[in-house]
MITI-336029 format. One line per field, with one value per residue (C-alpha): residue number from 1; residue in three letters; x, y, z. Coordinates in pm, 1 decimal. Each point is the difference from the previous one (the first is absolute). Last residue first. Layout:
seq [NUM:...] .
type [ALA:...] .
xx [X:...] .
yy [Y:...] .
zz [Z:...] .
END
This chain:
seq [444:443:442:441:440:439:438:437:436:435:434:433:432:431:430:429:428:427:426:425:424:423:422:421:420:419:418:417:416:415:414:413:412:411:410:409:408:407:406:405:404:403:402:401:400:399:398:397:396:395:394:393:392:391:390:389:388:387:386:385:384:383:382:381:380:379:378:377:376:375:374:373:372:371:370:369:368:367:366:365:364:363:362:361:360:359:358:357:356:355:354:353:352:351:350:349:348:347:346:345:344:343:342:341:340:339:338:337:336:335:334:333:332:331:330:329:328:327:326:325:324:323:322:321:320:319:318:317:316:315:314:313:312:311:310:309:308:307:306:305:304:303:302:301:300:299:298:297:296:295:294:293:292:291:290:289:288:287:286:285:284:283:282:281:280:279:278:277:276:275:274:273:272:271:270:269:268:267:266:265:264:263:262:261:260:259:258:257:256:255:254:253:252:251:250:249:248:247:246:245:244:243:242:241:240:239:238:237:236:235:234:233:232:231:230:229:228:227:226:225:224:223:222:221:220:219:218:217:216:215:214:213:212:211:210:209:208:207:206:205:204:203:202:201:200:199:198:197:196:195:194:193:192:191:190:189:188:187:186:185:184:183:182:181:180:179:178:177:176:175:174:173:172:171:170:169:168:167:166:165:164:163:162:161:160:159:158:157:156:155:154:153:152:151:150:149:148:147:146:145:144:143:142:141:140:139:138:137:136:135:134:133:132:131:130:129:128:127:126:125:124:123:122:121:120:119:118:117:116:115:114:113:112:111:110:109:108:107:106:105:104:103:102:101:100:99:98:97:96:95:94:93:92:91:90:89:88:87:86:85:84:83:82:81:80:79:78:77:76:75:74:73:72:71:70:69:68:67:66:65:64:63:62:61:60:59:58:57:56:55:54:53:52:51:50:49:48:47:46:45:44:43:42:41:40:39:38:37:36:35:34:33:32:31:30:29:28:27:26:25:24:23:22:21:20:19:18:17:16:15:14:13:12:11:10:9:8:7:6:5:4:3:2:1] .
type [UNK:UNK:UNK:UNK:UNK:UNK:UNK:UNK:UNK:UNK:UNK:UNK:UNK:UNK:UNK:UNK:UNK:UNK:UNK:UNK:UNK:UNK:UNK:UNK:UNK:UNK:UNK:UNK:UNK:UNK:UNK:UNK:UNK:UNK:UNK:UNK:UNK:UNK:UNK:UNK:UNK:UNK:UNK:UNK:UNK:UNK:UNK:UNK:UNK:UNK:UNK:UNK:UNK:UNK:UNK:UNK:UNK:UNK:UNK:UNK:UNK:UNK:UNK:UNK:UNK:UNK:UNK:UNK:UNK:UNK:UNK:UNK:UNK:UNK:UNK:UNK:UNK:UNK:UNK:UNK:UNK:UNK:UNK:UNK:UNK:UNK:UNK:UNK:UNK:UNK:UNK:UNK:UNK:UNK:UNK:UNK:UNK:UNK:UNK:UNK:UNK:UNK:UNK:UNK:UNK:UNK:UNK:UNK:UNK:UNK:UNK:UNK:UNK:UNK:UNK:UNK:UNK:UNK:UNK:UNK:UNK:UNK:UNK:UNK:UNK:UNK:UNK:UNK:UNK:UNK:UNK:UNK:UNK:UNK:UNK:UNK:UNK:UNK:UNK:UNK:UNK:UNK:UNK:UNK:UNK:UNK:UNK:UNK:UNK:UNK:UNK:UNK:UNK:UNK:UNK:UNK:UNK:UNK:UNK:UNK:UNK:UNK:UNK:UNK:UNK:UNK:UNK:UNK:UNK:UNK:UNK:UNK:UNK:UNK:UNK:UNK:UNK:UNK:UNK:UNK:UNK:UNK:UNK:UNK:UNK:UNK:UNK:UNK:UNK:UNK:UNK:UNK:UNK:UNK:UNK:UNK:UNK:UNK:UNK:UNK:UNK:UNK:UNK:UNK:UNK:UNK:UNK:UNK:UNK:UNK:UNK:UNK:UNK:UNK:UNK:UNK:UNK:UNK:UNK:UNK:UNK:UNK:UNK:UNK:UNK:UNK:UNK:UNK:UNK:UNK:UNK:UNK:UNK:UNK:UNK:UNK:UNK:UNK:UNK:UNK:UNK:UNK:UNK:UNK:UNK:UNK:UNK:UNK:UNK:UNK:UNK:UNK:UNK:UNK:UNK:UNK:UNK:UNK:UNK:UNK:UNK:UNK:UNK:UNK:UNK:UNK:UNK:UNK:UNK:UNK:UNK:UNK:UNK:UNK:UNK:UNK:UNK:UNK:UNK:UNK:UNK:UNK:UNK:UNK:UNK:UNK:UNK:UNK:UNK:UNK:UNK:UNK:UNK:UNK:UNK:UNK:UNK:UNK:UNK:UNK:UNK:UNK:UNK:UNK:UNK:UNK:UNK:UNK:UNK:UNK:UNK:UNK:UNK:UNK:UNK:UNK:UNK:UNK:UNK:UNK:UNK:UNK:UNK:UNK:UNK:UNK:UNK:UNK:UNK:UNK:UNK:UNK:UNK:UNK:UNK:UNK:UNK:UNK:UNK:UNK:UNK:UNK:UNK:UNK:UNK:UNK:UNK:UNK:UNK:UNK:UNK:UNK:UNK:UNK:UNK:UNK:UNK:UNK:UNK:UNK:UNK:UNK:UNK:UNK:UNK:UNK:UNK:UNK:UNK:UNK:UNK:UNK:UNK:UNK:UNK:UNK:UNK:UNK:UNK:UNK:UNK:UNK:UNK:UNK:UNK:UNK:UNK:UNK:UNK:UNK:UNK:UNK:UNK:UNK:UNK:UNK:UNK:UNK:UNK:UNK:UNK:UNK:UNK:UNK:UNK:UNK:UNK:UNK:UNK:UNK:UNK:UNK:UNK:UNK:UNK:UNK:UNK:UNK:UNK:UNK:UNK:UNK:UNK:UNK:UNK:UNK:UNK:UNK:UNK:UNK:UNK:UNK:UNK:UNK:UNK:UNK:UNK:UNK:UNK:UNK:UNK:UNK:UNK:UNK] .
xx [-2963.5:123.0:321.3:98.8:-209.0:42.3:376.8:-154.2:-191.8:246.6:272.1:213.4:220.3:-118.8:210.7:51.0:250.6:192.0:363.3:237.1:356.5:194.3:399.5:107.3:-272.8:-156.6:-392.9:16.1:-267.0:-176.8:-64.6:-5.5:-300.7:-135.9:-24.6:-17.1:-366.5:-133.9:-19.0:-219.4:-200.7:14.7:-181.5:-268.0:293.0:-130.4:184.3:-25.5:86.4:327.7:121.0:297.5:341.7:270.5:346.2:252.9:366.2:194.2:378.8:34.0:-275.0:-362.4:-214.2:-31.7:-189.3:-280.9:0.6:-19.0:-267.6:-188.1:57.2:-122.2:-317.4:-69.8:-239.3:135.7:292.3:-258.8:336.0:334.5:244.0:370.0:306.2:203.4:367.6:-58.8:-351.3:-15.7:-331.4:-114.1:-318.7:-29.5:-300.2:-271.5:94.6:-106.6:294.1:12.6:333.5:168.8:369.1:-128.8:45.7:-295.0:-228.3:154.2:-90.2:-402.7:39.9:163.2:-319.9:-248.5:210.0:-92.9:324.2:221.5:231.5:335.3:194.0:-58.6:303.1:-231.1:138.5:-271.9:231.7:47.9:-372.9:-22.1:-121.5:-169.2:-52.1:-350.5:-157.9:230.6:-89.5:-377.7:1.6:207.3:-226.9:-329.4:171.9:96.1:-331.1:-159.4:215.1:-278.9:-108.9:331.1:82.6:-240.7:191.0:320.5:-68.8:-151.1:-385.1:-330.3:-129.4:-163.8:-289.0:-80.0:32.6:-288.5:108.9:369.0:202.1:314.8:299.4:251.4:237.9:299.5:262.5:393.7:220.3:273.4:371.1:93.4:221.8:-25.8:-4.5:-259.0:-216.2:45.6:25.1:-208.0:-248.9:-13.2:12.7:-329.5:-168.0:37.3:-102.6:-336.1:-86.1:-11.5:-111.5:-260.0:-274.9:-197.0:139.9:329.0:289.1:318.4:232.7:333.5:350.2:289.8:131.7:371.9:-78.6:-216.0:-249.1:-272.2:63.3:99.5:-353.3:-242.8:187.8:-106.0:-317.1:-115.2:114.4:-232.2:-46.8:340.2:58.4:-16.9:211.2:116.2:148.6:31.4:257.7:78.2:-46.7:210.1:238.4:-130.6:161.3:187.1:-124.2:285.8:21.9:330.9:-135.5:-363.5:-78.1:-329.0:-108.6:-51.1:-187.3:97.7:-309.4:-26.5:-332.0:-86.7:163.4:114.6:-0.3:190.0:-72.7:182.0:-290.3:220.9:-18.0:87.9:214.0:88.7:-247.4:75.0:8.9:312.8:-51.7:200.9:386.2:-44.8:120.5:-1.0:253.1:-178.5:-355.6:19.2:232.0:-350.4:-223.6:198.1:15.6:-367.3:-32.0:-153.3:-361.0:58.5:-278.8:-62.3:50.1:-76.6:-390.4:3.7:-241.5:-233.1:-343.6:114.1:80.8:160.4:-161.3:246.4:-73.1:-375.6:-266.3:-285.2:-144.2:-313.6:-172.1:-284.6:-384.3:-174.0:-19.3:416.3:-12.2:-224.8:220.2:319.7:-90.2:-165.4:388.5:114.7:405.6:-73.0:103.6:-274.3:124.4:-91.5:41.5:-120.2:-275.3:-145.1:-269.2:284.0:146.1:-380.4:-42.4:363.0:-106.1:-351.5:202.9:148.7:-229.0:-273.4:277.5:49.9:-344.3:-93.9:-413.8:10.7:-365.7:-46.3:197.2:320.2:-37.6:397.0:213.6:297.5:113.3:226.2:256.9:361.4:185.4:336.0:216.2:187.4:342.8:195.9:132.5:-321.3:-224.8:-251.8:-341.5:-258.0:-143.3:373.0:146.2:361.5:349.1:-36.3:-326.6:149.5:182.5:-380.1:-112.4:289.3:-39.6:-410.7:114.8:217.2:-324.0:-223.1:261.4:106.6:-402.5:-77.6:286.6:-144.4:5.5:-300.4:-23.7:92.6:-298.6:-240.8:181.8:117.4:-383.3:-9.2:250.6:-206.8:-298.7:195.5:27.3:371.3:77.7:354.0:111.7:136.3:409.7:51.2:-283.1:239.4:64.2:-355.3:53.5:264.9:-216.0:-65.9:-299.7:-152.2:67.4:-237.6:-224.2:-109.6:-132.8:232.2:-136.1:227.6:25.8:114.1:235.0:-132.2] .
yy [5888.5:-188.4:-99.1:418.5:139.4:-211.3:119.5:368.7:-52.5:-161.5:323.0:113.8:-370.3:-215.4:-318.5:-126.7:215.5:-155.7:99.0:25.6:120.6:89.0:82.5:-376.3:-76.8:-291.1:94.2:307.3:-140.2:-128.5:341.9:175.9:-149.0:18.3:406.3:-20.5:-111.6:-305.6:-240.7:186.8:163.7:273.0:161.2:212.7:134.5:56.4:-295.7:-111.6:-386.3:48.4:175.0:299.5:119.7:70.8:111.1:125.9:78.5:229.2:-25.5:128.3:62.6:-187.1:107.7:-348.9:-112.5:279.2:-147.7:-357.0:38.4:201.0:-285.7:-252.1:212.1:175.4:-12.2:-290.7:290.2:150.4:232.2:19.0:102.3:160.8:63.4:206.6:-16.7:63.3:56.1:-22.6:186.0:-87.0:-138.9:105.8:242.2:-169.6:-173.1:289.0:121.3:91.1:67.8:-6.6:106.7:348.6:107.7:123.2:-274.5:-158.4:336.1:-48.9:-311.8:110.8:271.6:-282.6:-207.0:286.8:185.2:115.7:268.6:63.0:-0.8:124.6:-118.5:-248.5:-352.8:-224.7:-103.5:384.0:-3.0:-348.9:-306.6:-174.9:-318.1:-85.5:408.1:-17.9:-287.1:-9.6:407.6:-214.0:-263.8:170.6:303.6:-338.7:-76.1:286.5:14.5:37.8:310.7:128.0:-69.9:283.3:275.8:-143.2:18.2:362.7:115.4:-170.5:-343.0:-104.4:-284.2:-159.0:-354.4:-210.0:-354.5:-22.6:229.2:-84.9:254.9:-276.2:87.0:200.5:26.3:169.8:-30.0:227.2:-6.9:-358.6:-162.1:348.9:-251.0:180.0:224.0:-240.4:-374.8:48.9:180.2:-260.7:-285.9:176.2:40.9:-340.5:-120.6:190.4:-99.2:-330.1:-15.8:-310.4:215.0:-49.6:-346.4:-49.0:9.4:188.3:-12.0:129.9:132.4:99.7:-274.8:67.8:277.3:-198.8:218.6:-112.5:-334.1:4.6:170.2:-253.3:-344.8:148.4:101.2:-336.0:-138.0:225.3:331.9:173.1:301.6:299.3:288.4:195.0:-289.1:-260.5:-199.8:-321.8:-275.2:187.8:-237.7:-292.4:-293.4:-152.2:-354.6:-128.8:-32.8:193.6:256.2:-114.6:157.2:-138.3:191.1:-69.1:-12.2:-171.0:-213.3:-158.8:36.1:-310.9:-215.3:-349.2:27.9:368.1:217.6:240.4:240.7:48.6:294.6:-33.4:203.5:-218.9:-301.1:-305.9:-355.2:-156.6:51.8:277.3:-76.9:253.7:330.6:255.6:-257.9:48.5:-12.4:-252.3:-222.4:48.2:-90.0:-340.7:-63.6:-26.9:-181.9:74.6:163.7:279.2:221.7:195.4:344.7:242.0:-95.9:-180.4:114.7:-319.3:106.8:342.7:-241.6:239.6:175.0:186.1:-147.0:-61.1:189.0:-172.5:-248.3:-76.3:-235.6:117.7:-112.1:342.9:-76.5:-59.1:369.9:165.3:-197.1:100.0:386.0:-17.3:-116.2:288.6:-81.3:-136.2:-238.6:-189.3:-301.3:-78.6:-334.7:160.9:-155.5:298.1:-25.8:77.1:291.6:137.6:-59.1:175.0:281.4:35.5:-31.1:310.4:231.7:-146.5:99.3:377.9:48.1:-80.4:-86.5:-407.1:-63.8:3.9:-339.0:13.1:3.4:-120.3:200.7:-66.8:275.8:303.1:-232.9:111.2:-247.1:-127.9:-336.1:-246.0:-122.6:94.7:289.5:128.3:-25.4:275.9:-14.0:100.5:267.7:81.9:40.8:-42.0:63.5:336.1:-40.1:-175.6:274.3:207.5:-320.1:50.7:353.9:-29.1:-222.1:251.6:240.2:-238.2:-79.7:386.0:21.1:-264.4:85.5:327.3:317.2:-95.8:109.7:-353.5:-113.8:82.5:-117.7:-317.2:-34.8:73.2:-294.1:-252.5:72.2:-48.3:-372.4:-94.8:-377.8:-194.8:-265.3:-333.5:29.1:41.8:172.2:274.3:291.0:147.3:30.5:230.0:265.9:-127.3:42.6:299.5:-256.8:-267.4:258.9:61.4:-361.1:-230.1:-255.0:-311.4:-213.2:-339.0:-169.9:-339.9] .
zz [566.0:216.5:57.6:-69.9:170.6:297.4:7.1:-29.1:327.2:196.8:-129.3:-228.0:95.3:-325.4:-17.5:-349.5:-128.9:-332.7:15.3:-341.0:-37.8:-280.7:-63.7:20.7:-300.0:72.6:-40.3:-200.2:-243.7:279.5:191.5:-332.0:-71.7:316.0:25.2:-369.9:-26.9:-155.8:291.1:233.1:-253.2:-240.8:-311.2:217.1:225.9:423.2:126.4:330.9:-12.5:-158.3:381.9:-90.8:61.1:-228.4:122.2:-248.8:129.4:-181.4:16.9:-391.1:-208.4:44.6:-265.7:-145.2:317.2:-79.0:-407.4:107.3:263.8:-281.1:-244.3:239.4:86.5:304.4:273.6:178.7:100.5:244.0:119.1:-212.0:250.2:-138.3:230.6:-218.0:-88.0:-339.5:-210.4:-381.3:-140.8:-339.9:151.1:394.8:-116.3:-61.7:349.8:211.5:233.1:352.8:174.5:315.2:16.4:-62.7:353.7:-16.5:15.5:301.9:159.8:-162.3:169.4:322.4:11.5:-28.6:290.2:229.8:60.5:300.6:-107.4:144.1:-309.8:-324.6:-238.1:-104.5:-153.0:79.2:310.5:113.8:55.1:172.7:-46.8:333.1:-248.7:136.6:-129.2:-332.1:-102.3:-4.4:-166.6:-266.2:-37.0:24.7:-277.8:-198.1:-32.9:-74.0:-314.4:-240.1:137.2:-16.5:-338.2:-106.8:230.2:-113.4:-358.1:84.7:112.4:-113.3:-41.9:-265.3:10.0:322.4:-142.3:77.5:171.0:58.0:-184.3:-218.3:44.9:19.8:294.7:14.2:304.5:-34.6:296.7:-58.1:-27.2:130.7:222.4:202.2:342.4:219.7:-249.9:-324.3:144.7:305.0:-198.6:-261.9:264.2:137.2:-319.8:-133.6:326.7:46.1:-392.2:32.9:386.2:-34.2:49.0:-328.3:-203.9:-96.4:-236.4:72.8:-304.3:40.6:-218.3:59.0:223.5:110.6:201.7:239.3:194.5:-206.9:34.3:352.5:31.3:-221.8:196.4:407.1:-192.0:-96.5:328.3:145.3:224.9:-141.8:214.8:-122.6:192.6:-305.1:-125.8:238.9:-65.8:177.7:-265.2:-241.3:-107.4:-76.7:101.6:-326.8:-202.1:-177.9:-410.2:24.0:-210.5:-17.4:356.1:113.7:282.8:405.4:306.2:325.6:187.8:358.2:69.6:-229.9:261.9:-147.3:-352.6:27.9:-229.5:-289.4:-150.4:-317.2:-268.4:-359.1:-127.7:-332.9:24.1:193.4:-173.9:107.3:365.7:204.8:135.3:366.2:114.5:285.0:181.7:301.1:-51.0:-265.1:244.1:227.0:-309.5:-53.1:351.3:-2.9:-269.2:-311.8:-106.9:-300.2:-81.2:-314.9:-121.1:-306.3:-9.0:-340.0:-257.5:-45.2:69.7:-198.1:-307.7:-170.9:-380.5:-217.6:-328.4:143.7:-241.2:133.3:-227.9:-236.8:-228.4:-170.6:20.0:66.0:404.0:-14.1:-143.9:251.7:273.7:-130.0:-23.3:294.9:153.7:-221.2:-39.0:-305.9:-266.9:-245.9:-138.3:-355.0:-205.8:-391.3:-167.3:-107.3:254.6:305.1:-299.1:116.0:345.5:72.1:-188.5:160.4:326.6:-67.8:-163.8:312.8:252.5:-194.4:2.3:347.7:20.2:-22.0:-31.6:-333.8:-39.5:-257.5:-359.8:-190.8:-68.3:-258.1:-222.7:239.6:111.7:114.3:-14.1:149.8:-172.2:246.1:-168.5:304.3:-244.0:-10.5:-328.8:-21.5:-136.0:-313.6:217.9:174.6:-335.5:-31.1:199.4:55.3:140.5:260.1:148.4:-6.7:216.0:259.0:30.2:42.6:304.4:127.9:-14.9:161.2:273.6:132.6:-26.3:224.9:215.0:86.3:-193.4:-225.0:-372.3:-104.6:121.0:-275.4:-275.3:180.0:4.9:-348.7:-115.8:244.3:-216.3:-295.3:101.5:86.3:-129.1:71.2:-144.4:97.0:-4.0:344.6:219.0:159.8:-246.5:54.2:359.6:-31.5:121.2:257.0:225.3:-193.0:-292.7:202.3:41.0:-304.4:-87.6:-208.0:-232.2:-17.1:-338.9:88.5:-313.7:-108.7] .
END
């Protein structure tokens, strides 16, 4: 017997696509749902961008029949649209649209029919498990977040094993490493005496890294965590980086110190261009006034901290940042606003990175956990020529009502990259902000 899944709204504001993915079982859209994409398709955010694509996809398939009486897909699945079957739901659910819904779902349920209810609405799921139906997340791009890998393990050998490591710069690696994989290297008989390394599937050796003793703008790595995160994103040979972690862990404080190093010091890249999900956290403050960069601004506060951080411990200069104005001593607000003007730092809102296609550029995607898979896909997809894309963000802090730690696309694309020679992946476990911040984050 085929399985008949009812779709709540915002599994299409998830993915649009969505509807294409349950096989050859069919497919049911209440009306309700049909209004609500009516009413968020005037939105300018992603939501909308997704409500109207999905009211694309459906008007294609009315080409192809009658959506009331249903569509057969090519996979042999069939979409509906059902305006007949309701069935009375309690008096004491209040939302319209959810008791349109899961009146539908009740009612083709009493037909006989063997429905699963899809949403992304975890009080969605539990009002409909509580009416007697059977229901699931929406999970086509769902990672086991307990199970992401951490980008680097821990080799113990010999201790003249790890000192012909040291000198030869290269050892064979075990069968089962992953493409740039990173290697704690340790000996079995003093654990001080350690060499670190990464997986290099080429020659299926592992290599010494080869930025152990940068210091970007005067940063010094604090961890073994770090000391992995900045040769990767120093590396011109990796082009793309996911830094998970939790608060104070230095995600964002490395991403932005290798890309000044790389842009201001090196010119390996144009511009450094940052953008962050605009999602508040706790009551929004409404609309803000002044420019795009003006508004952007007060959601950047974080990379102003950083910045203003690295350029009062890195001792840089005016003629560094590019100034033709010499003989000026600076606070480190005034080097920001210098950085600034140089135009090699930019601030961009993600709305409005779609169509774009970005060379040479030094891109960081900040409180990535807040995105979607599909949004991850289109910001990575913008990528032109020698870009670099850095995206930064802790799973557990996430500020989306559809998303959790193991649906968003900060570790989705974390595992669907996994092995690719041009990708690299560090999970930050150590918070170094400050005592205070590190207990924080254990505990609460």
């Amino acid at each position: 017997m085929k399985k008949t899944f009812i779709l709540d709204t915002n599994v299409l504001i998830h993915d649009p696509e969505s509807i294409f993915n349950f096989g050859d079982n069919i497919v049911v859209l209440p009306l309700a749902v049909i209004e609500e994409l009516d009413r968020l398709k005037q939105l300018p955010d992603e939501r909308g961008r997704n409500a109207r694509v999905t009211a694309r996809k459906l008007d294609g398939l009315r080409s192809r029949g009658k959506l009331a009486r249903g569509v057969e897909l090519e996979s042999g699945g069939v979409v509906r649209i059902e305006t007949r079957v309701k069935a009375q739901v309690p008096t004491s659910l209040v939302k319209k649209a959810d008791n349109e819904i899961l009146s539908v779902a009740l009612g083709l349920k009493d037909k006989g029919s063997n429905v699963i209810f899809i949403s992304k609405d975890i009080n969605m799921r539990v009002k409909a498990e509580v009416l007697g139906l059977e229901v699931q997340d929406f999970e086509k791009a769902k990672v086991r977040f307990e199970e992401l890998y951490s980008g680097w393990r821990e080799l113990v050998m010999e201790e003249k094993l790890v000192e012909e490591f040291r000198n030869q710069k290269q050892m064979p690696a075990p069968s089962d490493m992953i493409s740039g994989e990173y290697v704690l290297v340790k000996s079995d008989s003093d654990p001080n005496k350690t060499a670190l390394g990464r997986f290099s599937p080429k020659n299926s050796v592992i290599e010494k890294i080869i930025h152990d003793k940068d210091r970007p703008w005067g940063l010094s790595p604090l961890n073994l965590e770090q000391r992995f995160a900045l040769d990767a994103l120093l590396r011109e040979d990796i082009r793309l980086v996911t830094l998970v972690g939790i608060a104070g862990t230095g995600k964002t404080l490395l991403a932005l110190a290798c890309g000044l190093q790389l842009t201001f010091d090196e010119s390996k890249f144009r511009r450094i261009l940052i953008s962050r999900p605009v999602v508040p956290m706790g009551r929004d403050i409404g609309y803000l006034p002044g420019s795009k960069e003006e508004k952007l601004s007060n959601w950047m506060g974080a990379f102003y901290d950083n910045l203003e951080f690295l350029v009062d411990t890195s001792g840089v200069t005016v003629e560094r940042a590019g100034s033709s104005s010499s003989g000026k001593k600076l606070k480190p607000p005034e080097m920001v606003d210098l950085l600034f003007d140089t135009g090699k730092i930019e601030l961009e809102a993600l709305t409005y990175l779609r169509g774009r296609s970005i060379p040479s550029q030094y891109m960081i995607i900040d409180e990535a956990q807040n995105l979607t898979p599909l949004e991850v896909k289109t910001i990575v997809s913008r990528a032109g020529k020698d870009t670099k894309v850095v995206l930064t963000g802790d799973p557990y802090q996430i500020d989306s009502p559809y998303l959790d730690s193991s649906s968003n696309g900060l570790t989705y694309i974390a595992e669907r990259f996994k092995g690719q020679e041009l990708f690299a992946h560090i999970t930050l476990t150590v918070s170094e902000r400050s005592e205070l911040a590190g207990l924080a984050a254990d505990l609460l």
